[in-house]
C-alpha positions as CSV (number, residue, x, y, z in Angstrom):
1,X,63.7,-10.4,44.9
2,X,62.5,-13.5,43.8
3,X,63.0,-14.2,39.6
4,X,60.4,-16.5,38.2
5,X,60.8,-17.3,34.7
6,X,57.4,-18.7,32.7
7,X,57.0,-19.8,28.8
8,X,55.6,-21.9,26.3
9,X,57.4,-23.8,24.1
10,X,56.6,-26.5,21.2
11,X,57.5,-29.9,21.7
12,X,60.7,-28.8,19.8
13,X,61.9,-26.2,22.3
14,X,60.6,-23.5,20.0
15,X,59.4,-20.2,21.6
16,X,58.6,-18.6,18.2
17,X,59.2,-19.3,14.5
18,X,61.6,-18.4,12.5
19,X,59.6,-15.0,11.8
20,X,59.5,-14.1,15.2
21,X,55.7,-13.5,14.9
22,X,53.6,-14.6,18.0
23,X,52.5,-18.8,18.3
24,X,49.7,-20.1,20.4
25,X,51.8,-22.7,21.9
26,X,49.4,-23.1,25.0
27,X,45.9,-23.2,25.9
28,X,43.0,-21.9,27.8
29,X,44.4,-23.8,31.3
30,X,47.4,-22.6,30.4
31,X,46.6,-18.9,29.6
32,X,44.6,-18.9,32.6
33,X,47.8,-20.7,35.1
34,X,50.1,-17.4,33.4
35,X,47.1,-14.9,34.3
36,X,47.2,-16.0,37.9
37,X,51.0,-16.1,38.3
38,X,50.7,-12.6,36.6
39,X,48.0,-11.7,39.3
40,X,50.8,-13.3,42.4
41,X,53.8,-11.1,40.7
42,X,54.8,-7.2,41.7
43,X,55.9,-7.3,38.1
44,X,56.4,-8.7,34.6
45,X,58.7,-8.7,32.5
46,X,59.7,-9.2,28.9
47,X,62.8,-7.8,26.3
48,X,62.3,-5.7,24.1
49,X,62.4,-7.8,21.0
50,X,59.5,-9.6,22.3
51,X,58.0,-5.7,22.8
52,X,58.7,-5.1,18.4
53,X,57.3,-8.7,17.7
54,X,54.1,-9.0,20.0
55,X,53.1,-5.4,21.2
56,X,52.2,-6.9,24.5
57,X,50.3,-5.2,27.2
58,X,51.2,-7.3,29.9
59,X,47.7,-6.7,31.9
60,X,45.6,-9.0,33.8
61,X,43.1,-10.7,31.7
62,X,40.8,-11.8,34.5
63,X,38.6,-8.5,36.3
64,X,38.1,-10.5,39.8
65,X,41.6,-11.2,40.0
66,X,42.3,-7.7,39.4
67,X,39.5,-6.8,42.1
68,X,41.6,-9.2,45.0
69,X,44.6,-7.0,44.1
70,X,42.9,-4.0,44.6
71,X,41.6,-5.2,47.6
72,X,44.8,-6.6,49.3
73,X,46.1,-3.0,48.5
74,X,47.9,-3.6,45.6
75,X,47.6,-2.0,42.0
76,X,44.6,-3.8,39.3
77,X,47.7,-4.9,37.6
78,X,51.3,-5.7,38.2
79,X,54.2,-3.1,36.7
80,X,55.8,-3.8,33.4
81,X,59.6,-4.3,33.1
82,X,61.3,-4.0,29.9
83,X,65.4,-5.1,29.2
84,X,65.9,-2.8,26.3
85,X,70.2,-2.4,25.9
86,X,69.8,-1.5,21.8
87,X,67.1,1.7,22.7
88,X,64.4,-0.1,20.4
89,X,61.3,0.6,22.6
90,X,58.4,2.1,20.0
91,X,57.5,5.4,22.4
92,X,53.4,4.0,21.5
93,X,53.9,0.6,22.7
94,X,51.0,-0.6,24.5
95,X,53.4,-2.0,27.3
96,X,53.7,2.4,27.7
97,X,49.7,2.9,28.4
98,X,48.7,4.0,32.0
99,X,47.4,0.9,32.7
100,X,50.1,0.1,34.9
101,X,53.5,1.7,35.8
102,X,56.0,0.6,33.5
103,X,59.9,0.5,34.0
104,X,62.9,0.5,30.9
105,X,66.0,-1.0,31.6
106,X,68.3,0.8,29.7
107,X,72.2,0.8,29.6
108,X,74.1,4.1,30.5
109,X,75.6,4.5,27.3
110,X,71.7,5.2,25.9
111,X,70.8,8.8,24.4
112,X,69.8,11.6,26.6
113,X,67.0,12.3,24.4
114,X,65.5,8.8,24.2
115,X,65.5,8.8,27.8
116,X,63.8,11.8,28.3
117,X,61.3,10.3,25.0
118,X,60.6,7.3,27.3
119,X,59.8,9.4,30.5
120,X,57.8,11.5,28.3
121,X,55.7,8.2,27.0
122,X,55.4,7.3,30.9
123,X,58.2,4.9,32.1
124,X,60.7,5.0,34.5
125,X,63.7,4.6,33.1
126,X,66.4,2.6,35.0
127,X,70.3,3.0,33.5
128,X,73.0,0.2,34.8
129,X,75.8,-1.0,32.8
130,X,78.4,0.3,30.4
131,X,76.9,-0.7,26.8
132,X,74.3,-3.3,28.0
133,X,71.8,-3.4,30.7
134,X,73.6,-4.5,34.3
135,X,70.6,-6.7,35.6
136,X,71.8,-7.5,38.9
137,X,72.7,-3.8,39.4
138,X,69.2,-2.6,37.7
139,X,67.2,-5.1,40.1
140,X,68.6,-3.9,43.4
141,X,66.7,-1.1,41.7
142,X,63.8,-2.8,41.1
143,X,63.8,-4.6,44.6
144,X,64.4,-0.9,46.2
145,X,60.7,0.3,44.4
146,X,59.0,-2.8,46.0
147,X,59.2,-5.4,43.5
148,X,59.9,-8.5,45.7
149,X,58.1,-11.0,42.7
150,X,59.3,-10.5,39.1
151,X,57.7,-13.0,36.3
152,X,60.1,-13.0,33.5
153,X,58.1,-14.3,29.8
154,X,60.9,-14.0,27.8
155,X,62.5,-13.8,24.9
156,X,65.3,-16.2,24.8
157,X,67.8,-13.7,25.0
158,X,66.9,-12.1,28.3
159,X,66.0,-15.6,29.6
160,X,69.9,-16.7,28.8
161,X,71.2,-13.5,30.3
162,X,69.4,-14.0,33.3
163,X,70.0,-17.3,34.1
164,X,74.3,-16.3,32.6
165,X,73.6,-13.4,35.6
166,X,72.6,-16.6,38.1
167,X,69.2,-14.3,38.8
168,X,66.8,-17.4,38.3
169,X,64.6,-18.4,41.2
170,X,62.3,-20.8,39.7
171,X,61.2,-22.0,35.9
172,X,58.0,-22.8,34.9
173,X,58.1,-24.0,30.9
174,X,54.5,-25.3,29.6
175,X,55.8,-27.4,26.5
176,X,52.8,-27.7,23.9
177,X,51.7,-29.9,21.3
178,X,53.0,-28.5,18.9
179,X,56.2,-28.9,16.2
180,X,58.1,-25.4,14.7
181,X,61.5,-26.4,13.5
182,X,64.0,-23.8,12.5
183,X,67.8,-23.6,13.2
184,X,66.8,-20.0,13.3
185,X,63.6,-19.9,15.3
186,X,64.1,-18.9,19.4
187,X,64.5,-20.7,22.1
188,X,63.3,-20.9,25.7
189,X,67.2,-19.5,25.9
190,X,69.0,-18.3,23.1
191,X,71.7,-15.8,23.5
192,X,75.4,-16.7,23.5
193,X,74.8,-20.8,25.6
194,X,76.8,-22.3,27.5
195,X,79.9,-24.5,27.0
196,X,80.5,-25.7,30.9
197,X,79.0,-25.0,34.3
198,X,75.8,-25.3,33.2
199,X,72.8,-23.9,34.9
200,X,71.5,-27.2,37.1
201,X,67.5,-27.3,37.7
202,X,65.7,-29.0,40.2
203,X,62.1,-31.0,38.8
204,X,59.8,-29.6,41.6
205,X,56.8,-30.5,39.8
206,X,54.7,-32.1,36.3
207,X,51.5,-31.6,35.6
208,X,49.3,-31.9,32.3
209,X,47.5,-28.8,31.0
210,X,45.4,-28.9,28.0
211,X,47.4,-31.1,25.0
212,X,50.5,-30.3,27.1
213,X,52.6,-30.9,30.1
214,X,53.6,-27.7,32.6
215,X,57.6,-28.4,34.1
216,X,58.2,-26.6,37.2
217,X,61.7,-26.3,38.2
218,X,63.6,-24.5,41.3
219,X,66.9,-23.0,40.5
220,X,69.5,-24.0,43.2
């Protein structure tokens, strides 16, 4: 399966402020670049904190572009994934609507009942790991339902873990015009960091979108 990790970020590495409330970072050629990598994916997928702070729905924004899919035999819109290890997901998220299957990565030490709460609201609920989600484990999973393209938009944390897991293919990062500031605002990848062999990137390609600049890297 094929990991492709997209986000905006201010000029100051900031996915978010401080209060974790939603930022346009990017613009309309940049919203429109994520629709279409959205439209090229099996799935997308997000954490769960960015499920409490944004109540995403994950769905194409562009109807021809859902037409194509439905005409090269796909779904109108690509699955949702969500990395949830603390059981958090809201049972009425909009991520939970029949617009498109949705799966939950949970851990194995997560309730019975909030299981069976999230079957109930209409995902497929995927258990690897001791206390947190095992994301290799829970993507041979994935990878054995179909999913061969998985567009990862963050937060910070799953974006760490994945990279700490060495489950990054590529990394797209539109960086905007824009200045956030916060020691306590997110990052493109927050979680624990790094202290040595840190993840190398290779510059596959710069272009300028909007007020911005779009980095494309592969991940050797």
């Amino acid at each position: 399966m094929r990991v492709v990790v997209n986000a905006a970020m201010s000029a100051d590495g900031k996915i978010s402020s401080r209060e974790r409330t939603q930022i346009a970072i990017s613009g309309p050629e940049d919203f429109d670049r994520v629709d279409e990598l959205r439209a090229a994916s099996d799935a997308v997928m997000v954490g769960v904190g960015t499920v409490l702070a944004d109540d995403p729905s994950l769905t194409l924004d562009s109807e021809q572009r859902r037409t194509d899919r439905v005409g090269n035999g796909d779904p109108s819109n690509p699955a949702r994934v969500i990395a949830d290890s603390r059981i958090r997901t809201p049972p009425d998220a909009t991520i939970l609507d029949d617009a498109a299957p949705t799966y939950l990565l949970v851990s194995e030490a997560a309730p019975t009942d909030f299981m069976e709460e999230m079957e109930d609201a209409g995902a497929t609920v995927i258990a690897a790991g001791d206390d947190r989600v095992d994301l290799p484990s829970a993507f041979e999973q994935l990878e054995a339902d179909g999913i061969d393209q998985l567009m990862v938009e963050g937060g910070g944390e799953l974006i760490f873990s994945l990279f700490a897991a060495d489950l990054v293919d590529e990394c797209s990062v539109f960086v905007g015009p824009k200045i956030i500031g916060g020691r306590d605002a997110p990052t493109l990848a927050d979680g624990d960091g790094f202290t040595e062999d840190f993840p190398a990137l290779s510059l596959k390609a710069v272009e300028r979108l909007d007020e911005g600049v779009l980095l494309q890297w592969d991940v050797p």
